[in-house]
TIVO-195869 format. One line per 4 residues: number of its first residue (from 0); for each residue x, y, z of C-alpha. Coordinates in Angstrom, 1 decimal. Each point is the difference from the previous one (the first is absolute). Example, Ala and Ser with C-alpha at 12.3 -4.5 7.8 and 13.67 -1.06 7.14 Angstrom:
<recs>
0 = 12.3 -4.5 7.8 | 1.4 3.4 -0.7
</recs>
This chain:
<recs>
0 = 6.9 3.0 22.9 | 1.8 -1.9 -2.5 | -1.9 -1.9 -2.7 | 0.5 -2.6 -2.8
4 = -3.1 0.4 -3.1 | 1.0 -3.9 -2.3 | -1.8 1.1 -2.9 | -0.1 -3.6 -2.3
8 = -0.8 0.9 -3.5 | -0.6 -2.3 -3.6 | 3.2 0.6 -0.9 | 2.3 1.3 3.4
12 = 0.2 -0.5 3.3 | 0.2 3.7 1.4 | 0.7 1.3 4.1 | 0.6 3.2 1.6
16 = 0.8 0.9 3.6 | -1.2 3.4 1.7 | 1.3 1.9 3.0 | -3.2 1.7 0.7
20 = -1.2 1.3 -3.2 | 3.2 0.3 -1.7 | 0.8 -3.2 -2.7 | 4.1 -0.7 0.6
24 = -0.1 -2.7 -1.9 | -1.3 -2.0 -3.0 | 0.6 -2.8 -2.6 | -1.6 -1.6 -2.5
28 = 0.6 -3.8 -1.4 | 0.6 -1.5 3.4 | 0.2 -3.7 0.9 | -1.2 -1.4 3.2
32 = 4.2 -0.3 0.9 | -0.1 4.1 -0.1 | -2.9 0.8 1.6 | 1.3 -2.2 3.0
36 = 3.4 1.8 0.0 | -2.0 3.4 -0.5 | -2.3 -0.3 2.6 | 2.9 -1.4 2.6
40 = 2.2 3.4 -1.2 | -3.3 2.3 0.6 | -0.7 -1.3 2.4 | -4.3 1.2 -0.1
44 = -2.2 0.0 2.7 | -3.2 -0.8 -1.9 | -0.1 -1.4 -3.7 | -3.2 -0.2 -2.5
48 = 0.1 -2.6 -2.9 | -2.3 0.4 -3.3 | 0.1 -1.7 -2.8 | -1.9 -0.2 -3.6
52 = 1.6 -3.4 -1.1 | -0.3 -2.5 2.9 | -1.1 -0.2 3.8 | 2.0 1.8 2.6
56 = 0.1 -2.7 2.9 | 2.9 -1.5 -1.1 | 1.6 3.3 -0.2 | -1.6 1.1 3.1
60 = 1.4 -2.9 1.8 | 3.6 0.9 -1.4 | 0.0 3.1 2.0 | -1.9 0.0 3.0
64 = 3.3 -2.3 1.9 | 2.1 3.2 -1.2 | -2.5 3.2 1.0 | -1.2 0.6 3.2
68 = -2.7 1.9 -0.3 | -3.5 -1.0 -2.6 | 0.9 -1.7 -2.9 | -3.6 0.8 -2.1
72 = -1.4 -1.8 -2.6 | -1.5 2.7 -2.7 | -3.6 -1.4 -0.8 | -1.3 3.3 -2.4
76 = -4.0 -1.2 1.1 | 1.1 -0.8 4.0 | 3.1 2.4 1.0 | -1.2 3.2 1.5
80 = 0.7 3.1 -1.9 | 0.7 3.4 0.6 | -2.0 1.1 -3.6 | -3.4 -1.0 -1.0
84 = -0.5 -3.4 -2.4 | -3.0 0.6 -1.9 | 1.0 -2.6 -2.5 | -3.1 -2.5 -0.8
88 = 2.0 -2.8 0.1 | 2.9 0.6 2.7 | 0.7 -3.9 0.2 | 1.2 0.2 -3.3
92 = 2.3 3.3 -0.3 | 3.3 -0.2 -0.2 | 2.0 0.7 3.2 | 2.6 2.3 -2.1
96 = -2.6 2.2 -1.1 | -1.8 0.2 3.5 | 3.4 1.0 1.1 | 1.1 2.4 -2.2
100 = -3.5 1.6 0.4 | 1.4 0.6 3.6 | 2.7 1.3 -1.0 | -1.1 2.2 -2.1
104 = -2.6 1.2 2.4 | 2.5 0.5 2.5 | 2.4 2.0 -1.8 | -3.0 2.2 -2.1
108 = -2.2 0.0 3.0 | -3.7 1.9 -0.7 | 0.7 -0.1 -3.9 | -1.8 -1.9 -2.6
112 = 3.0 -2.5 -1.5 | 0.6 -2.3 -3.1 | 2.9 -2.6 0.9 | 1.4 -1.5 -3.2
116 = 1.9 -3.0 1.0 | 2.0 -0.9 -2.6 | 1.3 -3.8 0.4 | -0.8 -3.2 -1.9
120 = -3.4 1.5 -0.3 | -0.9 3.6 0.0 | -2.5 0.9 2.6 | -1.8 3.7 -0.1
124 = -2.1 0.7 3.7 | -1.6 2.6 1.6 | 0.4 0.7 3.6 | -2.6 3.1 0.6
128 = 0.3 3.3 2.3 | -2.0 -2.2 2.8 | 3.1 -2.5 0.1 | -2.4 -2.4 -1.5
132 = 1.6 -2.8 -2.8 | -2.8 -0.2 -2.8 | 1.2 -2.2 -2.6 | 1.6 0.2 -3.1
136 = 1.8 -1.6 -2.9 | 2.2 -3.4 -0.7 | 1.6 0.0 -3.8 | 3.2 -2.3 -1.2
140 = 3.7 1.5 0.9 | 2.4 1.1 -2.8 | 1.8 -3.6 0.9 | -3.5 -1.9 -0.9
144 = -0.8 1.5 -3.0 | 3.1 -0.5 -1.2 | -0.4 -4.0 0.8 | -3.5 0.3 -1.4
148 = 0.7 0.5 -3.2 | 2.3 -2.3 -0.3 | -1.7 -2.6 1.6 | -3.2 0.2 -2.0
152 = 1.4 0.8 -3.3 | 2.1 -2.3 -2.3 | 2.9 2.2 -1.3 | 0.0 3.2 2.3
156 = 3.5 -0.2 1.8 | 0.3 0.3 3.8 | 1.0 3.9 0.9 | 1.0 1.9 3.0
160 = 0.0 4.0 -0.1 | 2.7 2.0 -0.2 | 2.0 0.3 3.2 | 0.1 3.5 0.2
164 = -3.2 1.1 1.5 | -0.3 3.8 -1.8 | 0.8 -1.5 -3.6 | -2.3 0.8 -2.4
168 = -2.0 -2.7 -2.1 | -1.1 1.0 -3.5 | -3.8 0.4 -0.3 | 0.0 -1.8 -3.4
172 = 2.4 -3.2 0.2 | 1.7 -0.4 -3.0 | 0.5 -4.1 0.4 | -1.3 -2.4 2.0
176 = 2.8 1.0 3.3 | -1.4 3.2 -0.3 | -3.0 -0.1 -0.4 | -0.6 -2.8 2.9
180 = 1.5 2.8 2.4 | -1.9 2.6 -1.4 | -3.6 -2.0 0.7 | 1.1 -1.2 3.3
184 = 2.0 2.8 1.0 | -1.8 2.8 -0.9 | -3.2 -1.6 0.1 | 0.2 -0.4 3.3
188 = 1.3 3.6 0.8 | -3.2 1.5 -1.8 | -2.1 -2.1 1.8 | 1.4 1.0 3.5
192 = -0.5 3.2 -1.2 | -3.4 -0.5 -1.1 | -1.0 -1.0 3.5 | 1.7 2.7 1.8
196 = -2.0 2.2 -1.9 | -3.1 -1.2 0.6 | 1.1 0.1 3.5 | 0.8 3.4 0.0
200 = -3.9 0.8 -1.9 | -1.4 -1.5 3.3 | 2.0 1.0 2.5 | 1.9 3.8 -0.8
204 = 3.5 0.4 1.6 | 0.2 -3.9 0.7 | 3.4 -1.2 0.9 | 2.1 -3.0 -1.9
208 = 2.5 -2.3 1.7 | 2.4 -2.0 -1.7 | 1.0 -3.5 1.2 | 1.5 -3.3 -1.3
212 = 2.5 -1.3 -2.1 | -1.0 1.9 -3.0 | -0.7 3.2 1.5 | 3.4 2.1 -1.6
216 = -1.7 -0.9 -3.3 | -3.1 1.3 0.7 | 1.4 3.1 1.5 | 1.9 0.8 -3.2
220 = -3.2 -0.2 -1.8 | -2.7 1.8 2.2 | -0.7 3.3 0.6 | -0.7 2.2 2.7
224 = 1.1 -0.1 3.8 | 0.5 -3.7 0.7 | 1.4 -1.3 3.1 | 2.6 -2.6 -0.4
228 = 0.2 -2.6 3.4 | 1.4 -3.5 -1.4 | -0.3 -1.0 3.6 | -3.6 0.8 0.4
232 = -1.5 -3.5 0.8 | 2.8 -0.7 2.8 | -1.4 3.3 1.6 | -3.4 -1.0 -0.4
236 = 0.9 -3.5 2.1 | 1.7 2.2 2.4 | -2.3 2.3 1.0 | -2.7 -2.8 -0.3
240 = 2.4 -1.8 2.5 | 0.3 3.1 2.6 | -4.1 0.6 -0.3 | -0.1 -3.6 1.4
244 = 2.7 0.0 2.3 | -1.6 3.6 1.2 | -3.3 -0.6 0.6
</recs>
């Protein structure tokens, strides 16, 4: 079975096709123009569409002329799973981290695991030993912090980080560049690391996945064995796709 997981973000439009359970493709920053030519190249049998920024019909409706098979509509309180959702509120959780939670579950299966999805904003979940999603955390990106400070301050400039991923940032900033990358920067390292540790108190030997954007910088920064898997979402829809398609 060949799939297509259309994973549309707050900031990218993301897809990747599967033969089975192997990814063979992905990109990132698509337009509708390159998903069309994609899927027509791939040529998928089945196709799942999620999205945090905007409803999937329209995009749903852009693919079903071009795949045989289902087209499905991910709906994180509706769409059967192949993990337990024992979210309070599963009408409001985001369908990226319901997805990477599958993922993760997949890949890590009968371990407690804490997914840090690194993108415009950093998400901490736990996916228990039962394959059961219980929650977790939403804090601003790297990106919106960043814009934050600019944007409700009068005189602090507009930064990005540093493009290398491993560089180093001074603890004690020693003007007003530095020490904006120091606060957000490493700020937002210690606090990751703060919640993997209380993790870790609750649950001994528990696993951490990496996703997202900003997932090389958090690498650099954390310790421990940490699995890297920028792709994890897309596998997440995929396997959320074959559960469907299977049963």
């Amino acid at each position: 079975m060949r799939t297509l997981a259309l994973d549309i973000g707050n900031t990218a439009v993301k897809y990747g096709c599967f033969a089975d359970d192997a990814l063979v493709e992905s990109a990132s920053h698509q337009t509708p123009d390159q998903i069309r030519d994609a899927v027509q190249r791939l040529q998928p049998t089945h196709a799942i569409v999620a999205s945090v920024a905007e409803a999937t019909t329209a995009w749903a409706a852009e693919l079903q002329p071009l795949v045989p098979g289902r087209v499905l509509e991910f709906v994180p309180a509706a769409t059967p799973l192949p993990i337990g959702n024992a979210y309070a509120t599963p009408q409001t959780l985001g369908a990226d981290r319901l997805a990477a939670a599958v993922g993760a579950a997949w890949l890590l299966p009968h371990r407690n695991v804490v997914i840090v999805d690194a993108g415009t904003a950093i998400k901490c979940d736990l996916v228990d030993a039962t394959g059961t999603f219980r929650g977790g955390s939403i804090a601003p990106g790297l990106g919106m912090r960043f814009r934050a400070l600019h944007t409700f301050t009068g005189r602090l400039p507009l930064l990005e980080w540093p493009a290398a991923s491993d560089e180093v940032v001074p603890l004690t900033g020693t003007d007003t560049q530095s020490a904006i990358w120091s606060g957000v920067l490493n700020g937002a390292a210690s606090e990751v690391r703060g919640l993997l540790a209380d993790y870790a108190d609750q649950y001994p030997q528990v696993a951490v996945v990496l996703a997202g954007g900003d997932a090389a910088f958090f690498h650099a920064r954390l310790k421990g064995s940490i699995f890297v898997v920028p792709e994890l979402v897309l596998i997440g829809l995929h396997r959320i796709l074959v559960h469907h398609v299977s049963t």
